[in-house]
C-alpha positions in Angstrom: 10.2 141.7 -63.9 12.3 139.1 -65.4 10.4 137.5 -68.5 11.4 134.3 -70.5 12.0 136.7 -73.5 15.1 138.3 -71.2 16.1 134.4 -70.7 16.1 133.7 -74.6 17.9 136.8 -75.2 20.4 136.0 -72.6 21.0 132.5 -74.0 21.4 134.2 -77.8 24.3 136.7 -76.4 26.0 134.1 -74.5 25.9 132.1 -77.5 26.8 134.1 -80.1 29.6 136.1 -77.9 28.2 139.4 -79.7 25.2 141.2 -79.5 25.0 142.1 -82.8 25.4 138.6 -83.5 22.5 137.4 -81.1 20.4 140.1 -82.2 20.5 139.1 -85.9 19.9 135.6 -84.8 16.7 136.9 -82.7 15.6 139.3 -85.6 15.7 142.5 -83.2 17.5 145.7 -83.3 20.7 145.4 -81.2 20.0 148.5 -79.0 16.8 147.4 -77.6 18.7 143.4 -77.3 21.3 145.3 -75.2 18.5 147.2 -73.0 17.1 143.9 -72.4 20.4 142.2 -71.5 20.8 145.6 -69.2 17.7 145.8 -67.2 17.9 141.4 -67.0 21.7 142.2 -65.0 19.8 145.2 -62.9 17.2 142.8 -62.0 19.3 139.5 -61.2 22.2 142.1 -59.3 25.3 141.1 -61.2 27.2 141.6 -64.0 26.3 138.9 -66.5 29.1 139.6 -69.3 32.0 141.4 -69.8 33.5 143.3 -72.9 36.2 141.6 -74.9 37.3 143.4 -78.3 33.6 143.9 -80.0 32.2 140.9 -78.5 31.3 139.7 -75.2 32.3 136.9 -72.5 30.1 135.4 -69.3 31.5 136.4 -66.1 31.4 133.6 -63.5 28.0 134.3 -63.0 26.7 134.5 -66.0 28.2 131.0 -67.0 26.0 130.3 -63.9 23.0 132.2 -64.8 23.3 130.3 -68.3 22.8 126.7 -66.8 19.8 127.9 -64.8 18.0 130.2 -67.7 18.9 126.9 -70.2 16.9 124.8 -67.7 13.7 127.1 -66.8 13.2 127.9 -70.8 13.5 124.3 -71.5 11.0 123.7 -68.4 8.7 126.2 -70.0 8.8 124.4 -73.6 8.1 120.8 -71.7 5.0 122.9 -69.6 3.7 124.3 -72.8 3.9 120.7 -74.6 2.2 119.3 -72.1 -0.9 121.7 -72.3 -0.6 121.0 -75.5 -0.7 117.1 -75.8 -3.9 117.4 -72.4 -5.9 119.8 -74.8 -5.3 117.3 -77.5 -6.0 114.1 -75.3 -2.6 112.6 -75.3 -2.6 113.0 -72.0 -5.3 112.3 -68.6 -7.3 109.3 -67.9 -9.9 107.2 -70.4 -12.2 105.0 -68.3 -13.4 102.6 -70.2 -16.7 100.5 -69.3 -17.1 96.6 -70.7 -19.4 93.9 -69.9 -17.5 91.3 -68.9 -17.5 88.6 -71.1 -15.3 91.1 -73.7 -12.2 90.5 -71.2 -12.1 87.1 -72.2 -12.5 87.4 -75.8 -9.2 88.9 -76.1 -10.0 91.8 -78.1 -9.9 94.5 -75.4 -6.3 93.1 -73.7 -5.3 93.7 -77.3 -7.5 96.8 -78.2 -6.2 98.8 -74.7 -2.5 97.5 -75.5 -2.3 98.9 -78.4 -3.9 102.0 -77.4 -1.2 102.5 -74.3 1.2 101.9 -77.0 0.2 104.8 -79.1 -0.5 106.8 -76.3 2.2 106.2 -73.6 0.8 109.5 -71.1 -3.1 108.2 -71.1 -3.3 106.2 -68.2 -6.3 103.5 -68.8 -8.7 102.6 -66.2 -10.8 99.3 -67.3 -14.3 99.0 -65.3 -16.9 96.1 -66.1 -20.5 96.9 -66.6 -23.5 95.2 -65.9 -24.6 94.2 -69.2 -28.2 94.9 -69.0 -28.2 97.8 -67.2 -31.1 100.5 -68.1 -29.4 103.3 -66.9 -26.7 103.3 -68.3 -26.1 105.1 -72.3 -26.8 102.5 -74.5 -28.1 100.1 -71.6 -31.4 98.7 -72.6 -31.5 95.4 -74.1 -30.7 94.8 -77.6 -29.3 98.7 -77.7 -26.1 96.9 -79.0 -23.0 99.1 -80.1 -20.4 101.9 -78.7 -21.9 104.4 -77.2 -20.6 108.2 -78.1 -17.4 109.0 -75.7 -18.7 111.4 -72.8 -22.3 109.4 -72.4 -21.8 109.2 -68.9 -19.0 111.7 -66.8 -15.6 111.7 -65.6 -16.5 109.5 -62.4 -19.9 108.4 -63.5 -19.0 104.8 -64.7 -19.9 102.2 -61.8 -19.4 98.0 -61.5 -22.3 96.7 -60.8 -22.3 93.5 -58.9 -23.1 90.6 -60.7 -21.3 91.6 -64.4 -22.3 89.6 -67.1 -19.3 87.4 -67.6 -19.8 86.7 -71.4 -21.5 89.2 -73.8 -25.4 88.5 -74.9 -25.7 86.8 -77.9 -28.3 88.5 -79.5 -26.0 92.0 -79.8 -22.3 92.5 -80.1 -20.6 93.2 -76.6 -20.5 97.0 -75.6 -18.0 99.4 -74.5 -18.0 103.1 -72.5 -15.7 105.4 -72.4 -15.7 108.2 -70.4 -15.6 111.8 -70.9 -12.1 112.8 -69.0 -10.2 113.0 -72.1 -11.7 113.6 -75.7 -10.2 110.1 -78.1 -11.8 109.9 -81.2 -13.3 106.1 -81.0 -10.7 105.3 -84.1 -7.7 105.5 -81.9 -9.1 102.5 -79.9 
């Protein structure tokens, strides 16, 4: 079965023109390199290079092999950045929860701009809140601040008729983010 280690060995032969060469390069003993090589032309059904003096040349269709195996181990680093930026929250969805009034202050146009700047593959979702709201984290009166991220779920965040349109003066104007991706509060 054809692995992505028989795809970056192929790429290091074609390269290099040598298997000596590639396996150097690769940090592996030539003789298993050339099984490798071997069993990756068994399984794909054609010759992939031929012998010229002590190095090596693509045939035909290994020049065409070498676009497609260039392509699917450059898919397969995008796939594994991309698990990589989700588990580390620079990717997904942030819903974030306001009372109203805080959209005309112009701190969170500013706040969630800067944010999509910095993180260009979160995709923002902006929901307002009824301010005083007992259900929700942080929702009785006079609670005031942000709650912690993941108070209420993925989903969980509703508009309630009626939004306050300007925050309460006796506490500061709150915000809720939900729990779809983790983003440390200091980001926003």
């Amino acid at each position: 079965m054809m692995e992505l280690r028989h795809l970056r060995y192929f790429v290091a032969v074609a390269q290099a023109e040598h298997f000596g060469k590639a396996a150097a390069q690769l940090h592996v003993s030539q003789s298993p390199l050339s099984r490798q090589i071997a069993q990756l032309e068994e399984e794909v059904g054609v010759e992939l290079f031929t012998p010229v003096g002590r190095g090596v040349k693509l045939t035909p269709a290994g020049r065409s092999f070498l676009e497609g195996a260039r392509a699917t181990l450059a898919r397969a680093a995008l796939a594994v950045e991309d698990a990589r930026a989700t588990a580390q929250g620079r990717v997904g969805t942030v819903v974030v929860g306001f009372e109203g009034g805080l959209a005309y202050t112009g701190m969170l146009p500013k706040v969630v701009s800067r944010f999509r700047a910095r993180h260009p593959r979160v995709q923002v979702r902006l929901l307002p809140l009824e301010s005083d709201d007992p259900e929700l984290p942080g929702g009785a009166p006079g609670s005031g601040g942000v709650p912690a991220a993941g108070g209420a779920g993925a989903g969980e965040l509703r508009s309630r008729p009626g939004s306050s349109s300007a925050p309460r003066g006796d506490r500061p104007p709150r915000v809720l983010l939900s729990a779809e991706i983790k983003v440390p509060l200091h980001v926003l």
